[in-house]
Each structure stands twice: as C-alpha cells, then as structure tokens.
C-alpha positions in Angstrom: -8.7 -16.7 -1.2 -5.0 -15.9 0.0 -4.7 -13.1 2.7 -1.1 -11.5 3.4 -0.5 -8.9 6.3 2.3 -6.3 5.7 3.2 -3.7 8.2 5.1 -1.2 6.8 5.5 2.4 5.9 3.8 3.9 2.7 6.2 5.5 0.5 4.2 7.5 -1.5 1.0 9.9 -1.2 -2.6 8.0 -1.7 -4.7 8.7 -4.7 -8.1 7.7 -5.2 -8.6 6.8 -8.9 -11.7 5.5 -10.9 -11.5 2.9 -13.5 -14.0 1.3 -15.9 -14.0 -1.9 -17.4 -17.1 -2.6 -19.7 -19.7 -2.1 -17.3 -18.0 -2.5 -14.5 -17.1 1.1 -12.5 -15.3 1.4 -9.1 -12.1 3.1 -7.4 -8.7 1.8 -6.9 -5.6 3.3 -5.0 -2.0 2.2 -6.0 0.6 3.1 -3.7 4.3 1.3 -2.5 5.3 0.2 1.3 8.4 0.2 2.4 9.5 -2.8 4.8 11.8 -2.8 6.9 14.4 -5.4 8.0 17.5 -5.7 10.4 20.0 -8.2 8.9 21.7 -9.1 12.7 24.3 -11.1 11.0 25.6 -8.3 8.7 24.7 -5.4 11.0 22.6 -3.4 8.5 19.2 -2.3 7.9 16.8 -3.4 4.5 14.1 -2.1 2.7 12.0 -4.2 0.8 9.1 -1.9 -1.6 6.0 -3.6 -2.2 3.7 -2.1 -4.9 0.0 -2.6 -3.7 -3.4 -2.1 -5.6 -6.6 -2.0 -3.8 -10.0 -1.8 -5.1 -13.2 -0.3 -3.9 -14.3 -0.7 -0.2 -10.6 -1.5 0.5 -9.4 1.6 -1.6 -11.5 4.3 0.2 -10.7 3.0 3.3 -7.0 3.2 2.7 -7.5 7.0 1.3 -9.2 8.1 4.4 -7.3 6.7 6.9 -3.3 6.6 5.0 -3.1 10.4 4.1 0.6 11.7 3.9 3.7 10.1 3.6 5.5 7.5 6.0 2.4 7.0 7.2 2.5 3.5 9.2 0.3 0.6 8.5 
C-alpha cells in the first residue's frame, strides 16, 4: 500500500455521505485541499487543489475533527 502525507488547508465544508455498492454499505467524505507553495525564484505564492476521497473509519474521523472551512490539516 502507498501512503502520501499532505498538509494543507481544506477548501471546502466536510460532508459525511453513504454509499452502497451490492452489499457493501459504508460512508465516504470528498472534499479539496489547498497547498501551498512559495516559488523563491519568481517571488510568488501557489496553490495546488488536491481532490481527496476517504472512506469509512478515515471518513468519520475527518468529519469530526475538519468542520469549517480553511481548516488546517
């Protein structure tokens, strides 16, 4: 398994959504972070969006904890 850390801001507010897929049920949350950059050469500022899905465990956690927007992770 591949693991990736982004810190970042989140752009928009969390929504915990359910989804079934045969018999498969669970939650997910989709949301976008912002990343910020500092091109030294150029003397300006860039934001990379990421879109992000997570599902389940991950998904509530991220609901309870990211409420409201720019919040930091």
């Amino acid at each position: 398994m591949n693991k990736v850390s982004l810190i970042g801001n989140i752009v928009n507010d969390l929504e915990l959504k359910d989804y079934k897929n045969g018999d498969k049920e669970g939650k997910y949350v989709r949301f976008t972070l912002a990343i910020n950059e500092y091109n030294i050469k150029k003397n300006e500022r860039i934001a990379t969006f990421i879109e992000v899905v997570a599902f389940d465990k991950k998904a509530i956690i991220l609901t309870t904890k990211g409420t409201g927007e720019s919040k930091r992770f």
